[in-house]
C-alpha positions as CSV (number, residue, x, y, z in Angstrom):
1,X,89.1,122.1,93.2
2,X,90.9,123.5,96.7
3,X,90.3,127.3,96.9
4,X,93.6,128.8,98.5
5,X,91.7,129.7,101.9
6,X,91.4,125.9,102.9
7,X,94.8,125.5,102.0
8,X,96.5,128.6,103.9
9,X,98.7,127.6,106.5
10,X,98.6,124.0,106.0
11,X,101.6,122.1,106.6
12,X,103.1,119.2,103.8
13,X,105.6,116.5,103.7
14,X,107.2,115.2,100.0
15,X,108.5,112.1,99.7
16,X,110.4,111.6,96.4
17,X,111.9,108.0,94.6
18,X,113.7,107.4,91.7
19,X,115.3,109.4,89.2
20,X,116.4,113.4,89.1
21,X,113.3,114.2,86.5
22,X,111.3,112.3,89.4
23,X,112.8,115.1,92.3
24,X,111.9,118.3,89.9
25,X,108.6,117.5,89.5
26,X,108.2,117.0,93.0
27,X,109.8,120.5,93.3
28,X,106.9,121.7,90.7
29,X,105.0,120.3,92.9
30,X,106.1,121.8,96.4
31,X,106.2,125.3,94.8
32,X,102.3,125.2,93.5
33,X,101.3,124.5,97.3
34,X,103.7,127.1,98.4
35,X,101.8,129.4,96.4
36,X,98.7,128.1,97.4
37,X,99.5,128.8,101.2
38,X,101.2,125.7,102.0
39,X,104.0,124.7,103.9
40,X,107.0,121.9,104.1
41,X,106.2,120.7,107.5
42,X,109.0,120.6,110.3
43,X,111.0,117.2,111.3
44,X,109.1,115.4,113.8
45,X,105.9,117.3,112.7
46,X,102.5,116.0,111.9
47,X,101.8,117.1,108.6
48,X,98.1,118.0,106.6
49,X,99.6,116.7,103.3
50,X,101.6,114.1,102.4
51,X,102.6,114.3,98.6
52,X,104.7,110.6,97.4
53,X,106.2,110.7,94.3
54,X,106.9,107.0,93.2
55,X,109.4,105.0,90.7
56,X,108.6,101.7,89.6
57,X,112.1,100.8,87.6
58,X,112.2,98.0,89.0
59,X,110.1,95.5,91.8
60,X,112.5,96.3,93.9
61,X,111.1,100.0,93.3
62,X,107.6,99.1,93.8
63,X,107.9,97.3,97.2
64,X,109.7,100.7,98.5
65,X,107.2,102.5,97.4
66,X,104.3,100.5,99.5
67,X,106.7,100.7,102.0
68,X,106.7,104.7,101.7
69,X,103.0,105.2,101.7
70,X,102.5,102.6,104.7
71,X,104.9,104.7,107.0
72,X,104.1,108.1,105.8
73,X,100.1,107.2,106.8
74,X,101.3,105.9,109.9
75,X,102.9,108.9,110.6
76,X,100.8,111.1,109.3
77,X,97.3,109.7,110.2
78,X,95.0,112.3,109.9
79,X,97.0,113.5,106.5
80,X,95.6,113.8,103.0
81,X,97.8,111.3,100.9
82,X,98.5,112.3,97.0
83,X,100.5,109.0,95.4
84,X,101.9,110.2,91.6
85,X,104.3,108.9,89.9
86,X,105.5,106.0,88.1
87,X,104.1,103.4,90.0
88,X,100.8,105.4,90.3
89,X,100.1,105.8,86.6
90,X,101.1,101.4,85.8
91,X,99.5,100.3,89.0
92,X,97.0,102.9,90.0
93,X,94.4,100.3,91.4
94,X,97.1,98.5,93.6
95,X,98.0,101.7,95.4
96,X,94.5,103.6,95.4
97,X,93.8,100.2,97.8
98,X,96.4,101.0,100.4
99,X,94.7,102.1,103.2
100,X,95.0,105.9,104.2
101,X,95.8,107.3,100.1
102,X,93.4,109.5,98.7
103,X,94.2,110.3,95.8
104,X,96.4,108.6,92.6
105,X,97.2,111.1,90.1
106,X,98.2,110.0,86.8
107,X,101.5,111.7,84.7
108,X,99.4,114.0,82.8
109,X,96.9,115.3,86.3
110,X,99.7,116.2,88.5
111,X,100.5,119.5,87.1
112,X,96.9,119.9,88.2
113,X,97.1,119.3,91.9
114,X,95.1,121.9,93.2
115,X,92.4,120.4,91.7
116,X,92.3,117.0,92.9
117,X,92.8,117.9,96.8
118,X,89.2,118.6,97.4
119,X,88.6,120.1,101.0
120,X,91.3,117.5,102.1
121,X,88.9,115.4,103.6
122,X,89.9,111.7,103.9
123,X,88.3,108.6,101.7
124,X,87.0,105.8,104.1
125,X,88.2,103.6,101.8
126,X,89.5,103.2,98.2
127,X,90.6,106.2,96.8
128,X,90.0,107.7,93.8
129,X,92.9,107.8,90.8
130,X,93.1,109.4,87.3
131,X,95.6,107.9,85.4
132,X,95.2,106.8,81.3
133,X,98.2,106.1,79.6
134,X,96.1,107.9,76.3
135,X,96.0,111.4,78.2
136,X,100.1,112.0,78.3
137,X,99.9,114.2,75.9
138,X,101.5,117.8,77.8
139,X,105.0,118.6,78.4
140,X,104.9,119.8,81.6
141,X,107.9,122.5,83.0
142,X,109.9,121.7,86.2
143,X,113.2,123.3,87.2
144,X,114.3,122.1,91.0
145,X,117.1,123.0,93.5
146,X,115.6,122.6,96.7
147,X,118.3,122.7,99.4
148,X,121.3,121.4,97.1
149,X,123.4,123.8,95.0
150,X,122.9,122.5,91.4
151,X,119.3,122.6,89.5
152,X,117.7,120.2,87.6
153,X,116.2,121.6,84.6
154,X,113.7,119.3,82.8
155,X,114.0,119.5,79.1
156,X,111.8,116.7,77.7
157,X,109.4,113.6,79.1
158,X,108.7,110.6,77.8
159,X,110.0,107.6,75.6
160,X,109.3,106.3,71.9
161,X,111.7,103.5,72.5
162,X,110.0,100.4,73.5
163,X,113.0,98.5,75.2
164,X,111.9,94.8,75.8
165,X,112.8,95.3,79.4
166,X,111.1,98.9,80.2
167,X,107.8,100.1,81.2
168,X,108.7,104.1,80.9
169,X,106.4,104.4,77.9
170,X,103.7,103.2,79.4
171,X,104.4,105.2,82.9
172,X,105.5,108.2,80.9
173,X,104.0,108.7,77.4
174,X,105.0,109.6,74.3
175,X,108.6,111.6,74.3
176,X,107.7,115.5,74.1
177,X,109.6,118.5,75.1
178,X,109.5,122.2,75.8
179,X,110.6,124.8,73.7
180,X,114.1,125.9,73.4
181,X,113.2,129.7,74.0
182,X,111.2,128.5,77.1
183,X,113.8,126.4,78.4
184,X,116.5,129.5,78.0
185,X,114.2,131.4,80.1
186,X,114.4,128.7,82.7
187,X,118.1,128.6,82.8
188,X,118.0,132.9,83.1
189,X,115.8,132.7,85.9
190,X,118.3,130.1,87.6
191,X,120.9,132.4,86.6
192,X,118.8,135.6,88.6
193,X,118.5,133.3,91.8
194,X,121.8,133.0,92.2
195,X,122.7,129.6,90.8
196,X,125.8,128.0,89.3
197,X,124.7,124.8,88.2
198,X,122.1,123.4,85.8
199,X,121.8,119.3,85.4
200,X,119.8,118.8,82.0
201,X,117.4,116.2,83.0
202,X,114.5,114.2,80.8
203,X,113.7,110.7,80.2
204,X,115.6,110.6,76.6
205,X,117.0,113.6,76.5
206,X,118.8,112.8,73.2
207,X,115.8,113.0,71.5
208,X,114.8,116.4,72.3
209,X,112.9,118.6,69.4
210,X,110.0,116.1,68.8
211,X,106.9,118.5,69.6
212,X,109.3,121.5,68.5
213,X,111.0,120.5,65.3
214,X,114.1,121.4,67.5
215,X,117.5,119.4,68.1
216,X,119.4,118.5,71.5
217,X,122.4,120.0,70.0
218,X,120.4,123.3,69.1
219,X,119.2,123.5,73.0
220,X,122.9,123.0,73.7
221,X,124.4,126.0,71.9
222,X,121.4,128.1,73.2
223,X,122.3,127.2,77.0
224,X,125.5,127.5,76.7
225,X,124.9,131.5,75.8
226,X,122.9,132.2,79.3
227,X,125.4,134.5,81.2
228,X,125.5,133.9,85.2
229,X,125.4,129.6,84.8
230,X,128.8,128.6,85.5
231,X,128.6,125.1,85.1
232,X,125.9,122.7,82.9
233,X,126.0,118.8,83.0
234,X,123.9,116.3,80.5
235,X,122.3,113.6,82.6
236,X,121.8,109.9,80.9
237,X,122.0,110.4,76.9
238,X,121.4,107.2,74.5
239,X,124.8,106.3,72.4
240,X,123.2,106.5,69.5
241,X,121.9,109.8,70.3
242,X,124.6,111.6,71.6
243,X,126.4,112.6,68.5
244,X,130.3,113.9,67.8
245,X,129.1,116.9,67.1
246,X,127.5,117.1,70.7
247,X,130.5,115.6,72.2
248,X,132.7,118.0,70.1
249,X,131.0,121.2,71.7
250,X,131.0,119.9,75.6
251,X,134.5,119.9,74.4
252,X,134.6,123.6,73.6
253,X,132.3,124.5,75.7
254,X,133.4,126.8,79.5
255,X,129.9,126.3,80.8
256,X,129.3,122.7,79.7
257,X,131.3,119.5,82.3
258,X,133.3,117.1,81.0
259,X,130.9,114.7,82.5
260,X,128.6,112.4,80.5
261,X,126.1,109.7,81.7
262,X,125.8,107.3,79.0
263,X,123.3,103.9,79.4
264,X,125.2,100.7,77.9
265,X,123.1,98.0,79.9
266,X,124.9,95.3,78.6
267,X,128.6,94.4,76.5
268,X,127.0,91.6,74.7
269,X,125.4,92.3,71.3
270,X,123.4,89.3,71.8
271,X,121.6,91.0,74.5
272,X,121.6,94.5,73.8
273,X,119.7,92.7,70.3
274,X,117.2,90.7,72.5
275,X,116.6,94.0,74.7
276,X,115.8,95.9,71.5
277,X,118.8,98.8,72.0
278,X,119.2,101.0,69.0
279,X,122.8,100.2,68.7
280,X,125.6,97.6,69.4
281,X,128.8,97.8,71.4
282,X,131.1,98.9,68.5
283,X,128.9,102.2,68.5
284,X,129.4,102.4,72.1
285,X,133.1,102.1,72.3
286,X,133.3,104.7,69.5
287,X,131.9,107.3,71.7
288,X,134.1,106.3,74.6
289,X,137.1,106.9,72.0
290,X,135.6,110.2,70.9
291,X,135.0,111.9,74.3
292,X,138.7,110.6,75.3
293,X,140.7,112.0,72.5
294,X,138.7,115.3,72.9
295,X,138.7,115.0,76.9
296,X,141.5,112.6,78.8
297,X,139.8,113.6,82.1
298,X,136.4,113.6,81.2
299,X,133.9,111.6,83.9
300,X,131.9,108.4,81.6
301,X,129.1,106.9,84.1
302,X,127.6,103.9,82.5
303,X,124.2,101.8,83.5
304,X,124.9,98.5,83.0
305,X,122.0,95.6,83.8
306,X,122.9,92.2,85.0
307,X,120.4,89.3,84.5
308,X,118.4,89.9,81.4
309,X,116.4,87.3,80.0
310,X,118.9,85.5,77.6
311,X,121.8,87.1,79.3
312,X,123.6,83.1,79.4
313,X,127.1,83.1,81.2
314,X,128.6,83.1,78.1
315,X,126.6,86.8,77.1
316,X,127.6,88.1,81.1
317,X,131.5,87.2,80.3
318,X,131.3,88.5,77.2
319,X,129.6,91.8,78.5
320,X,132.0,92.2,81.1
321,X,135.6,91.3,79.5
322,X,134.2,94.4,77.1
323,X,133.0,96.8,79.8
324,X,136.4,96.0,81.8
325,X,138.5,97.3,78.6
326,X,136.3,100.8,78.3
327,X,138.1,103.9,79.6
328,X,134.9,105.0,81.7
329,X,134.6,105.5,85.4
330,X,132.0,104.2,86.9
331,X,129.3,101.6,86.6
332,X,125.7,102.3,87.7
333,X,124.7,98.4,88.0
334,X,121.0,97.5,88.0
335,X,119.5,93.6,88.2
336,X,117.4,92.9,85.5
337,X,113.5,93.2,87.5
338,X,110.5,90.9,85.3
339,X,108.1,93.9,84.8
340,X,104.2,93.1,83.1
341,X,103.1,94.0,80.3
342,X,107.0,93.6,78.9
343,X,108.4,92.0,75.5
344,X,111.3,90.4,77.9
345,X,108.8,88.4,79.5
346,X,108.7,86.2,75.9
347,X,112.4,85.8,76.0
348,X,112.8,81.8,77.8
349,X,116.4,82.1,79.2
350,X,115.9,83.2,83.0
351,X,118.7,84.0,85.1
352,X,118.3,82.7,88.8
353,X,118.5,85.6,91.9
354,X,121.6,84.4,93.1
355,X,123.2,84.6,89.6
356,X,122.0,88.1,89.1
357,X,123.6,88.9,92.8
358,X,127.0,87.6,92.0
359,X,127.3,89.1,88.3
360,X,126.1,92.7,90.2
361,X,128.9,92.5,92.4
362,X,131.7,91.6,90.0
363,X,130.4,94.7,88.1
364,X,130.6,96.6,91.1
365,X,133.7,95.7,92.0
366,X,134.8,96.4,88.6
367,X,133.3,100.0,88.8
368,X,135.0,100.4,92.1
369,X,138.0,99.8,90.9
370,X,137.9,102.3,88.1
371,X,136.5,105.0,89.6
372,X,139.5,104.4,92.0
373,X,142.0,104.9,89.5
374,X,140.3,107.9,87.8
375,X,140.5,109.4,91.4
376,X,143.8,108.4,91.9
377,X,145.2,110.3,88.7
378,X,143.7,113.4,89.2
379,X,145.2,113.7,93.3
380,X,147.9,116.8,93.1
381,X,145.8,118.6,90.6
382,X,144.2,122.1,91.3
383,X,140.4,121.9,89.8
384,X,137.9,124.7,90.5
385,X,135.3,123.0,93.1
386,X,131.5,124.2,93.5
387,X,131.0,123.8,97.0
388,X,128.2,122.5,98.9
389,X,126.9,122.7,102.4
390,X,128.0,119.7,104.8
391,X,126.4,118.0,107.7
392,X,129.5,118.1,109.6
393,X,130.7,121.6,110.6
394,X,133.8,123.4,109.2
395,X,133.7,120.6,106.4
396,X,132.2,120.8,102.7
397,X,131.7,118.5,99.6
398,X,131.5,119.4,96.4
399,X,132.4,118.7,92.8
400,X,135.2,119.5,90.3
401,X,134.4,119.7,86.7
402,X,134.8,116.4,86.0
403,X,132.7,114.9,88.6
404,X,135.3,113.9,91.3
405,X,134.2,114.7,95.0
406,X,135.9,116.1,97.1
407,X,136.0,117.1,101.0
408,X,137.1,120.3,102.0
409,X,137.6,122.1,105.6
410,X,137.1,125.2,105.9
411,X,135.6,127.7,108.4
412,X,133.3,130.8,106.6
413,X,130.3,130.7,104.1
414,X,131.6,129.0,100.5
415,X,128.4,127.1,99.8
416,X,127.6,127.8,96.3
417,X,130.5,129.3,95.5
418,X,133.6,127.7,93.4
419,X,136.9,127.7,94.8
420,X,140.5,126.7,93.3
421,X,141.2,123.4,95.3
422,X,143.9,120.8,95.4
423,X,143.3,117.0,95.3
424,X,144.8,115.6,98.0
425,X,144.3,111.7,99.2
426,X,141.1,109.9,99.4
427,X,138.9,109.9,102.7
428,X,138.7,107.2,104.8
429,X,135.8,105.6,103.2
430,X,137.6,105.8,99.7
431,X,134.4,108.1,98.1
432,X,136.1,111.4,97.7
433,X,139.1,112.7,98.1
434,X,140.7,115.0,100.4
435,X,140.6,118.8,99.5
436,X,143.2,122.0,100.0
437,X,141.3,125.4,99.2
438,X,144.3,127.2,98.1
């Protein structure tokens, strides 16, 4: 246990991968060291603490997080390195070997930091790491902001789906949830700081209400009623969770976006069958249909994954002839990763690196070109835009209800603050579109 005295005016670096749920924990995090006397070391400053956060979605994701730890102890030599995460829970032997960590919390211990920084003195060698995939058990609150204008409000943790492909039950437990009333009080508290937007984030959000007896569509209506948050948006929700009713109240809804993140990961039945999905792609295009006749402008993001086991050309044409006929904007496209201790690892059909590389650019290509035309149609529209702060000066980004970005000049404080704006033409790099604050 680290009394606060040892810890007063200690300085702290955070370095976060992955997903959204990933960056509010890490903000959880941050603000239990603030409290504790701690704080975020400068740019170019040696820091006491270094604090990683890892993903481990895919190999890809592993290697970067080696990659994190190595540079962050080089730069930070004489720092006391916490590794969570992910990665830190399914491989915490491989990381509590790099030289220069300390410390490998598991998912259920880092809520408990404090405890496990003993007088930040450094291991000579091989740290020391709690993780047992039996102890997830808590749900464990974050709600983060740090120096961007929405929030991201964790509702629920954990998976009971056991997707031949996915190791988030084993990194992340048993799916479990905070209450409704608790999660209100969250959203108020946003609300009293001052801010505008909430992103609902978990790791099946759809199945929210399994420790509370509570539904997703209950936690909905209950958010939608906190007065001072102007805009909500739903992160990823399964198809076959995210029901008409759902859809039918975004729909209705002032607070909630017409904005939905839905996970397809592939067009072929064959292979959403072999990776275990809990539905096929006539559900799916039935939801597309749904949020369309209800919302003609509404945003659809979709993960697609290239390269499954099984995924034969036939399957990948298949997938994509289907994806290209949805009316959704953009593609989030991932390459199947081999990850142990899978079910996909059992299925014989591998697809070769090269092949995974050339089906993941046709599907970005093919997202490209739809988010194009969804940009496109909207351009002479006015849409109210939550603005953010920019890099470059007398110029800010930000998003209309429907997810489009948009650059803006202007001169004068507007950050966090929504503004009637007028689509003009796209920016030179073709990722948002020019903006006129009218």
């Amino acid at each position: 246990m680290t009394d606060n005295q040892t810890l007063a005016g200690k300085k702290a670096v955070y370095y976060t991968l992955g997903c959204k749920l990933n960056f509010s924990e890490t903000s959880t995090v941050s603000q239990i060291l603030s409290d504790a006397g701690v704080s975020t070391a400068a740019e170019g400053e040696e820091a006491d603490i270094c604090i990683v956060n890892t993903c481990s979605v895919t190999e890809v994701a592993d290697k970067k997080c080696r990659q994190i730890i190595h540079r962050l102890v080089k730069e930070h030599p004489h720092a006391y390195v916490v590794v969570m995460g992910c990665y830190a829970q399914l491989k915490p032997e491989v990381v509590a070997n790099i030289k220069g960590v300390d410390v490998v919390l598991g998912a259920e211990q880092k809520k408990d930091i404090l405890q496990h920084l003993g007088a930040l003195e450094k291991k000579d060698h091989g740290a020391h790491f709690t993780s047992r995939l039996q102890d997830i058990r808590s749900f464990v609150p974050s709600c983060s902001h740090g120096d961007r204008t929405r929030y991201f409000l964790k509702v629920q943790d954990g998976c009971d789906y056991y997707c031949t492909y996915c190791t988030i039950p084993m990194a992340r437990g048993r799916s479990r949830n905070g209450s409704i009333a608790s999660l209100v009080k969250q959203a108020q508290e946003v609300a009293a700081e001052g801010g505008k937007e909430i992103v609902i984030t978990g790791v099946n959000i759809g199945d929210f209400g399994k420790t509370t007896g509570e539904t997703f569509y209950d936690l909905v209506r209950e958010l939608d009623n906190v007065e001072g948050i102007e805009r909500y948006r739903i992160s990823s929700i399964e198809p076959n969770l995210l029901t008409d009713d759902i859809i039918s109240f975004v729909a209705n809804s002032q607070r909630f976006m017409p904005h939905f993140h839905i996970p397809l990961q592939s067009g072929s039945d064959e292979v959403l069958h072999l990776m275990k999905r809990r539905y096929n792609r006539a559900l799916f295009a039935h939801k597309v249909e749904v949020i369309k006749e209800l919302m003609p402008h509404c945003f659809i993001g979709v993960d697609v994954m290239v390269g499954n086991r099984g995924e034969t050309p036939e399957c990948f044409e298949d997938a994509y002839h289907f994806i290209e006929g949805l009316d959704v904007t953009k593609l989030h496209v991932f390459s199947y990763s081999e990850r142990p201790g899978t079910m996909a690892l059992k299925i014989p059909y591998v697809v070769a690196p090269e092949v995974k590389h050339e089906r993941s650019e046709r599907m970005l290509q093919l997202s490209d070109a739809k988010q194009h035309a969804f940009y496109q149609h909207h351009i002479g529209e006015v849409m109210p835009v939550l603005l953010e702060h920019s890099k470059t000066q007398n110029v800010m980004h930000g998003f209309t209800p429907n997810y489009i970005k948009v650059e803006v000049e202007c001169k004068g404080a507007y950050d966090n603050v929504v503004v009637p704006v007028r689509l003009g033409e796209f920016v030179a790099d073709g990722s948002a579109l020019k903006g006129t604050m009218l």
